[in-house]
C-alpha positions as CSV (number, residue, x, y, z in Angstrom):
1,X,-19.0,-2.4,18.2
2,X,-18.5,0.5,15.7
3,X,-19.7,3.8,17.2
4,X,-19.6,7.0,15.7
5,X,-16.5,8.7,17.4
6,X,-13.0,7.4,17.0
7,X,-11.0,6.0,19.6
8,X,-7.1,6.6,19.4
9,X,-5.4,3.3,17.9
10,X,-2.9,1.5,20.2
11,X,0.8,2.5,19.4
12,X,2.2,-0.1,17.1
13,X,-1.1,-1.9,16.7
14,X,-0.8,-5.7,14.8
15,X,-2.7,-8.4,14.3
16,X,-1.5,-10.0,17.4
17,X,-4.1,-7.5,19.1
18,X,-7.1,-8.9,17.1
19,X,-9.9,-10.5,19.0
20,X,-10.4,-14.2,18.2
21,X,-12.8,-14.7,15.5
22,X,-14.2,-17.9,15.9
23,X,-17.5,-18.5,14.6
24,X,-17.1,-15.6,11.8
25,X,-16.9,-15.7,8.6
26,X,-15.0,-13.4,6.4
27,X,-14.6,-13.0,2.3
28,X,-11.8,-11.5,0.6
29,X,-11.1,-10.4,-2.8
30,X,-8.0,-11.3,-4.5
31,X,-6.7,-13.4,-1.5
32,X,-4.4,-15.4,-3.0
33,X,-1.1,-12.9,-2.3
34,X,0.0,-10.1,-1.7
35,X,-1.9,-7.7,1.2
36,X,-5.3,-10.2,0.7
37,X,-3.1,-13.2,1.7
38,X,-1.7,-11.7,4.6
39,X,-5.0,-10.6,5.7
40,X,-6.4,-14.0,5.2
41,X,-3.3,-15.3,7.1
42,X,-4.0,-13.3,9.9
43,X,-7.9,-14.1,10.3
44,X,-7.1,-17.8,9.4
45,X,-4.9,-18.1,12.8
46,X,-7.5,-15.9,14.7
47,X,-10.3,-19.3,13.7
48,X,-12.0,-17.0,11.0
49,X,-14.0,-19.1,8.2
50,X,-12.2,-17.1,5.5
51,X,-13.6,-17.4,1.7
52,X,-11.0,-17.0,-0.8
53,X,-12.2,-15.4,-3.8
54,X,-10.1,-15.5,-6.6
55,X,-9.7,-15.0,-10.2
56,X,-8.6,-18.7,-10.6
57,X,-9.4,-21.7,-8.5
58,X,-5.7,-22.5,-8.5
59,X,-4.5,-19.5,-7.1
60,X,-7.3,-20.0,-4.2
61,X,-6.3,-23.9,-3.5
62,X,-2.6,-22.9,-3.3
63,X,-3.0,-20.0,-1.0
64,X,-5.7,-22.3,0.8
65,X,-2.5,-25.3,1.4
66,X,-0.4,-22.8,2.5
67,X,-2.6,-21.3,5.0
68,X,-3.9,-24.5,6.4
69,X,0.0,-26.1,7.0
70,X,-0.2,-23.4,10.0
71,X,-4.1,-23.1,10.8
72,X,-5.2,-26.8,9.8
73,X,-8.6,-26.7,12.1
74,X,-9.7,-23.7,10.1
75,X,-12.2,-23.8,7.5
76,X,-11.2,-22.0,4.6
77,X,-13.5,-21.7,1.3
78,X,-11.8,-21.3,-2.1
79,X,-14.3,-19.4,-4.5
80,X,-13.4,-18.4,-8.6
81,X,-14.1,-14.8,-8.8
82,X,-13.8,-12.7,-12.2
83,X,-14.0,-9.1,-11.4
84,X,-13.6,-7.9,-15.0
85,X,-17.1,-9.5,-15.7
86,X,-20.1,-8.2,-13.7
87,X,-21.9,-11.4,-15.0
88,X,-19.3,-13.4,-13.0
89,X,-19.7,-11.6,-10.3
90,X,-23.6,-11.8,-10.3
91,X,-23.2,-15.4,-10.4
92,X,-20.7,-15.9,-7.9
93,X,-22.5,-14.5,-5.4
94,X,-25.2,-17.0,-5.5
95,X,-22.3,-19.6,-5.1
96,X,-21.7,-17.6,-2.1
97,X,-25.4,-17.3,-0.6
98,X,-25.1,-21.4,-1.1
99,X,-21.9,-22.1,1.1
100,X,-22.8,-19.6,4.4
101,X,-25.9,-18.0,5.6
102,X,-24.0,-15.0,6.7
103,X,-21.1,-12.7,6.4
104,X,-19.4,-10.8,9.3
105,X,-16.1,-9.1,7.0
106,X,-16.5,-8.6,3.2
107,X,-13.0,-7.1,2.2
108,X,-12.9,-5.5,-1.4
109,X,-9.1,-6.0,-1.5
110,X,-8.4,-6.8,-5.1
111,X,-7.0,-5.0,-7.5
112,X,-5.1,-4.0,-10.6
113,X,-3.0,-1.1,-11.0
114,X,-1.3,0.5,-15.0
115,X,-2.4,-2.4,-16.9
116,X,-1.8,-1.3,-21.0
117,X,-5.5,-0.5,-22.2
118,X,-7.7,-3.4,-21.8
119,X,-11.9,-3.2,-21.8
120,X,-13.6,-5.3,-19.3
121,X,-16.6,-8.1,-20.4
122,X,-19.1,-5.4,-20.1
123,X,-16.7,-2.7,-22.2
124,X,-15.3,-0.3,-19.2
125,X,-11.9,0.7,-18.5
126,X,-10.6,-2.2,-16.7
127,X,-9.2,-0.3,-14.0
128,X,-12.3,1.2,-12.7
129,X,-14.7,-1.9,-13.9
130,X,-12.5,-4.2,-11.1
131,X,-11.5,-1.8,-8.7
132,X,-14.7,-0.1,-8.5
133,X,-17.7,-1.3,-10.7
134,X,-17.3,-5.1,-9.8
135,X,-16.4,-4.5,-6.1
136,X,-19.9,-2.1,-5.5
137,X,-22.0,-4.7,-7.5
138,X,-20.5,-7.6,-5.3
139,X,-21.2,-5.9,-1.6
140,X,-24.7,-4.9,-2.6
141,X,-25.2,-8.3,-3.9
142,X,-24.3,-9.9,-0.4
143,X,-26.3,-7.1,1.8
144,X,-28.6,-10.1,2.8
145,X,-25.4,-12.3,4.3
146,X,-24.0,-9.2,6.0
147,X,-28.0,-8.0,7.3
148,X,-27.7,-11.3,8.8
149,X,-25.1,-10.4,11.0
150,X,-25.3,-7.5,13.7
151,X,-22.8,-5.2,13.0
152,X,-21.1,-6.8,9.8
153,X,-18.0,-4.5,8.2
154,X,-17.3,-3.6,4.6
155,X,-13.5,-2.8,3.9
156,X,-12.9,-1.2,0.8
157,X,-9.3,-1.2,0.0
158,X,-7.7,2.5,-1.6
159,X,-4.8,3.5,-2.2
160,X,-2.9,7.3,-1.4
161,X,-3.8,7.7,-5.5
162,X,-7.1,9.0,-4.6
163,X,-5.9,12.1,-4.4
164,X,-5.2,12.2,-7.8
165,X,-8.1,11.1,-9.1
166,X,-10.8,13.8,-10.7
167,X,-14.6,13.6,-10.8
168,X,-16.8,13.6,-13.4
169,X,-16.7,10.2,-14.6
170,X,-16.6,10.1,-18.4
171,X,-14.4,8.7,-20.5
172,X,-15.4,5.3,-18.7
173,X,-14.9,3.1,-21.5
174,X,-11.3,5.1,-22.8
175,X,-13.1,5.8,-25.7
176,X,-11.4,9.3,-26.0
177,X,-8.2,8.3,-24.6
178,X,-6.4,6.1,-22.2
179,X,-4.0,7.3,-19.4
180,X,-2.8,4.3,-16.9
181,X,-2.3,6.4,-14.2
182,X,-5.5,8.8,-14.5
183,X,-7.7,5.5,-14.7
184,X,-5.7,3.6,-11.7
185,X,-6.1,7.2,-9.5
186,X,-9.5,7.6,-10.5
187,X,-10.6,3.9,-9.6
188,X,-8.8,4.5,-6.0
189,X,-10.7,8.0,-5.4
190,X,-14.0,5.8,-6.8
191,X,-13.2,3.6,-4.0
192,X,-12.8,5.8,-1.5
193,X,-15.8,7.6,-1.8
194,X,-17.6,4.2,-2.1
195,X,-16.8,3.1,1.6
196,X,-18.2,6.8,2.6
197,X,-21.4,7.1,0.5
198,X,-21.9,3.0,1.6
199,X,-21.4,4.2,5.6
200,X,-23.8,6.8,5.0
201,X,-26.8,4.5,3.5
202,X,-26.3,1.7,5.2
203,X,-24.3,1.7,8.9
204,X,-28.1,2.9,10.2
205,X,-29.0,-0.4,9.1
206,X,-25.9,-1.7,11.0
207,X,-23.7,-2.7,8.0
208,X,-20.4,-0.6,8.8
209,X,-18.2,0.6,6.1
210,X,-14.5,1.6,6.1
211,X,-12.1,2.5,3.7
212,X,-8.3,1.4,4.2
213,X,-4.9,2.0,1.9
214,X,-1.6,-0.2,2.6
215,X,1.0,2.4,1.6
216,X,3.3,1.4,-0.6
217,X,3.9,-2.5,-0.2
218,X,5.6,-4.9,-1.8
219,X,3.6,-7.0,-3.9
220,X,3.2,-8.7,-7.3
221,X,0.5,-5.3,-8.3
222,X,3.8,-3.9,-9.5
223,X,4.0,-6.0,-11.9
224,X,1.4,-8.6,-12.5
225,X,-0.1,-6.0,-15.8
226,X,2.7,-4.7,-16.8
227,X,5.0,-7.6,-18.6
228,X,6.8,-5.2,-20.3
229,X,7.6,-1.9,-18.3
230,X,9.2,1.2,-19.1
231,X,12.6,2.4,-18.7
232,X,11.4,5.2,-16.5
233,X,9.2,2.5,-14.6
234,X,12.0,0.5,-13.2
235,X,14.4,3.4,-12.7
236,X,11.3,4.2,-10.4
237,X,10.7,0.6,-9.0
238,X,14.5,0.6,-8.2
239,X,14.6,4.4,-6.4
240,X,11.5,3.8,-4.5
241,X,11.6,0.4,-3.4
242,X,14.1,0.8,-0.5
243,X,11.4,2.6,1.4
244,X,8.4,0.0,0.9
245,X,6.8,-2.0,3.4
246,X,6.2,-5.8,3.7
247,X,2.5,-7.1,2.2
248,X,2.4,-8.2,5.6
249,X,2.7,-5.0,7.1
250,X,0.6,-2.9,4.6
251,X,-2.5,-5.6,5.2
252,X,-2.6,-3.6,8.4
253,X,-5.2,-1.2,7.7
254,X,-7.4,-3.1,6.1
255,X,-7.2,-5.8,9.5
256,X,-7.3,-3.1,12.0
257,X,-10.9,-1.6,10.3
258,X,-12.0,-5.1,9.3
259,X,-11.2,-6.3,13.5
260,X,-10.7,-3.6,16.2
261,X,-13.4,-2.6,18.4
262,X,-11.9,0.9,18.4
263,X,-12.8,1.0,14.6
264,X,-15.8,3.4,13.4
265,X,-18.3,2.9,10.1
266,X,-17.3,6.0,7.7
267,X,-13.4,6.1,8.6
268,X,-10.8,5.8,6.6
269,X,-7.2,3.7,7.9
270,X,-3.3,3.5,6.8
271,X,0.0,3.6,7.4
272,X,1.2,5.8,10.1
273,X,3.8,7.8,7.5
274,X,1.5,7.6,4.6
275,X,3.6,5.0,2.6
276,X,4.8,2.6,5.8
277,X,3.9,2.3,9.2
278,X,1.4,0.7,11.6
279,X,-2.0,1.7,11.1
280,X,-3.5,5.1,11.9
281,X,-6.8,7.4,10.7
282,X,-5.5,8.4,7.3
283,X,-6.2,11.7,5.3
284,X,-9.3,11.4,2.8
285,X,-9.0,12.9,-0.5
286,X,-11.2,16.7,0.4
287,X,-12.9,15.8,-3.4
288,X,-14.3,12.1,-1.1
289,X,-16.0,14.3,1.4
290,X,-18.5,16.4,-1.2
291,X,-21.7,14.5,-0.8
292,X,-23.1,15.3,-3.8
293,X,-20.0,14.1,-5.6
294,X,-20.5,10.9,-4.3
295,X,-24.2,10.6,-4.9
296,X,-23.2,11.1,-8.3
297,X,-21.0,8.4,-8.6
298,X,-23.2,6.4,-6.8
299,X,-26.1,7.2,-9.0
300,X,-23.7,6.5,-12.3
301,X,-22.4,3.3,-11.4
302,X,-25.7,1.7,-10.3
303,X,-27.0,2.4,-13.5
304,X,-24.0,0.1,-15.6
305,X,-24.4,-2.9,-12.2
306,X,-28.2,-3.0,-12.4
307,X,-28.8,-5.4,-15.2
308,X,-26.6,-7.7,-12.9
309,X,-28.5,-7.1,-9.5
């Protein structure tokens, strides 16, 4: 049960210390590698009905094999999933409401990080249209498979960028410019103060929401939108990497907010040094906490996801 007051986390918590899930049903975006594949691993071999949701069917059937050669018994649902069209995503989660009459975990794990300037279906800055935009439209979408489950969790995926991002909101479709690394921080700060404003409307109503970040972890998000990086890119891939963290170890956060009982609706979890460690409660960016901020971008976003609800 998720209470209101934290508990402290074991020292050196993994997923080893998650309950068994048998008889739950968890979906996860972009689960085909990185952090969402380790976090589907780990649920898989706990007996948790995981849904893959993917941007290509492949991706989901291959991550699918390779999850079932250890955890064959466990039922695993592969599910297409384009986050850069809220259209898709409208549509997907009828598929959804078709396969299982509940949800116990939705995990908004997925997504993209300093692509070169790309517009999603709809016309936003892809960065916060998948990170952000997609992911809000898809968990209010699937309210009635988490209502039917007492005490189902949200886990928003962020990132330490948050504390980067800036408020206000305009610029959404990089009409007056485009900065990779303004729109990628921004998106993660968006995120953030999603899981908080989302705790605040709904855990009454005894859907939880938490935020989590990995650190810095090795995965493909380096490099899957950026086929031809800078100079100053991979001097900084190459100075930095030494002090990364497995996928497996930065999935986690989002495993320990998605499992333990010690978890709380409204809290944010990552690594215990910020870019690597086992999971801890993690700093929220201070700009996350202003109410009114978030109401704001709360208000602005269901505006553009409306048409799609």
């Amino acid at each position: 049960m998720i209470g209101t007051t934290s508990k402290s986390i074991s020292r050196n918590w993994s997923s080893s210390q998650m309950p068994d899930m048998k008889d739950k049903v968890a979906l996860i975006t972009g689960s085909n590698s990185g952090i969402g594949y380790f976090t589907a691993k780990a649920l898989v071999e706990k007996g948790c009905h995981v849904i893959l949701a993917c941007r290509t069917l492949n991706k989901a059937f291959e991550a699918k094999k390779k999850l079932q050669s250890s955890s064959p018994e466990t039922e695993i649902t592969c599910i297409e999933l384009d986050l850069a069209d809220l259209s898709n995503v409208n549509k997907v989660t009828d598929i959804i409401s078709e396969k299982v009459n509940h949800l116990d975990l939705l995990i908004n794990n997925a997504g993209i990080m300093h692509p070169p300037k790309t517009l999603s279906a709809q016309g936003f800055e892809i960065q916060f249209a998948v990170n952000h935009l997609s992911h809000m439209l898809l968990t209010i979408k699937l309210i009635p498979l988490l209502e039917n489950k007492k005490e189902s969790r949200v886990v928003t995926v962020t990132s330490g960028a948050q504390f980067f991002g800036r408020v206000g909101w305009k610029n959404l479709r990089a009409e007056d410019y485009y900065n990779k690394w303004e729109s990628y921080a921004n998106s993660k700060l968006a995120n953030v103060m999603f899981a908080l404003e989302f705790h605040k409307r709904f855990s009454r109503k005894g859907i939880f929401s938490l935020a989590a970040h990995p650190g810095i972890a090795k995965t493909n998000l380096f490099v899957a939108q950026k086929p031809n990086p800078t100079a100053f890119e991979k001097f900084s891939l190459e100075l930095f990497s030494p002090f990364f963290q497995s996928a497996e170890m930065g999935s986690l956060p989002q495993l320990y907010a998605a499992t333990s009982d010690k978890a709380r609706s409204g809290e944010h979890y990552g690594p215990k040094y910020n870019f690597r460690g086992f999971p801890k409660i993690s700093p929220t960016a201070p700009i996350a906490m202003n109410e009114s901020e978030r109401e704001i971008l709360w208000v602005k976003s269901y505006e553009i996801i409306k048409e799609f609800i």
